[in-house]
N, C-alpha and C positions, 0 to 999 in steps of 0.2 A: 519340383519347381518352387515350391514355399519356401526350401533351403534356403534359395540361391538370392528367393525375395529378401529373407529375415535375416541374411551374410550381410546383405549390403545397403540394411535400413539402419539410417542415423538412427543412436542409439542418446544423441547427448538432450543433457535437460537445461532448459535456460538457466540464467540465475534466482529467478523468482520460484522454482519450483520446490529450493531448498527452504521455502519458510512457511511455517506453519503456523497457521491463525487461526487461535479460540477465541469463539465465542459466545459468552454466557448473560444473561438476564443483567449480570452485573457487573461485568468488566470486558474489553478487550486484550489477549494476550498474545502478542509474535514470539515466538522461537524461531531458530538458525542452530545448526550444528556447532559454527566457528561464533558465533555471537551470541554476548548477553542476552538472557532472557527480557522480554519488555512488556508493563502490565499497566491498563488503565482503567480505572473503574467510570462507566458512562458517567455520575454522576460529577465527577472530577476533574470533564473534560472541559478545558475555556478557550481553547485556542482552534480551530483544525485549520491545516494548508495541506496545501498542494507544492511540493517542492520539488524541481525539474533542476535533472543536470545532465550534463553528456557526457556519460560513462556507459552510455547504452552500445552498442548491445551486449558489452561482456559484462556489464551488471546493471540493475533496475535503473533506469532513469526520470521514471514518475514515483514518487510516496505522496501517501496519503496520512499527514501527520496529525497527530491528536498531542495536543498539550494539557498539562496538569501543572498547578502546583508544585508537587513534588514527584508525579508521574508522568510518563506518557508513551508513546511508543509511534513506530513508521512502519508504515506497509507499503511495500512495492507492487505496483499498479501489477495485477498479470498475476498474482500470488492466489492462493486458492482463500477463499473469504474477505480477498477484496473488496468484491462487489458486493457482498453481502451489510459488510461496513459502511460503505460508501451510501449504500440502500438508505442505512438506520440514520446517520449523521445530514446525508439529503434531505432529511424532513423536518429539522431542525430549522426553527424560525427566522428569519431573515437569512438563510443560506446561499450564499453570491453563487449562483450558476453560470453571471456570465464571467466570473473567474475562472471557474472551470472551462469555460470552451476557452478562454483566452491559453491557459495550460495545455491544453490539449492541441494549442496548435503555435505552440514556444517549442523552439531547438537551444533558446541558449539557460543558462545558468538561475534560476529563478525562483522566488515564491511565491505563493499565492495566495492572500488570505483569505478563507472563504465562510469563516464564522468565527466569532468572538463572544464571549454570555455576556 
């Protein structure tokens, strides 16, 4: 009977499952198979948004962008170390949360800025 289970279980992975997010004491990094590698060292970081578009569901429609200088890198909400990100940058001092619920409950095209140094 397990056969017939494991024949006919979706076997597909969203888009977000294809990225991979380190993170170290010193930087954060996203990888993608088909895309640039993208690196930003916390201390580097002077921008983050929330940037919403409607490409979903056949690929990420929330990122969690961090800007730099001359770095920075975007994670798709649902990615594995999202929330771990999101965790660390949430505690950052004047961080707009009611941008985020305002993001979280946008369908069209948009950003969000939710800290600035």
């Amino acid at each position: 009977m397990k056969f017939f289970s494991n024949l006919f279980k979706p076997k597909l992975k969203h888009p977000e499952d294809y990225y991979n997010v380190t993170i170290t004491d010193e930087f954060v990094r996203v990888e993608h198979p088909k895309i640039k590698t993208e690196q930003i060292a916390w201390s580097e970081i002077e921008v983050i948004k929330l940037i919403n578009t409607d490409k979903g569901p056949w690929a990420p429609d929330i990122w969690l962008t961090l800007i730099g200088k001359n770095s920075g890198c975007v994670i798709p909400q649902g990615a594995k170390g999202y929330d771990e990100v999101y965790e660390i940058v949430s505690k950052y001092e004047n961080f707009d949360f009611e941008k985020v619920i305002e993001s979280m409950t946008c369908t069209d095209n948009r950003d969000f800025l939710l800290w600035r140094k």
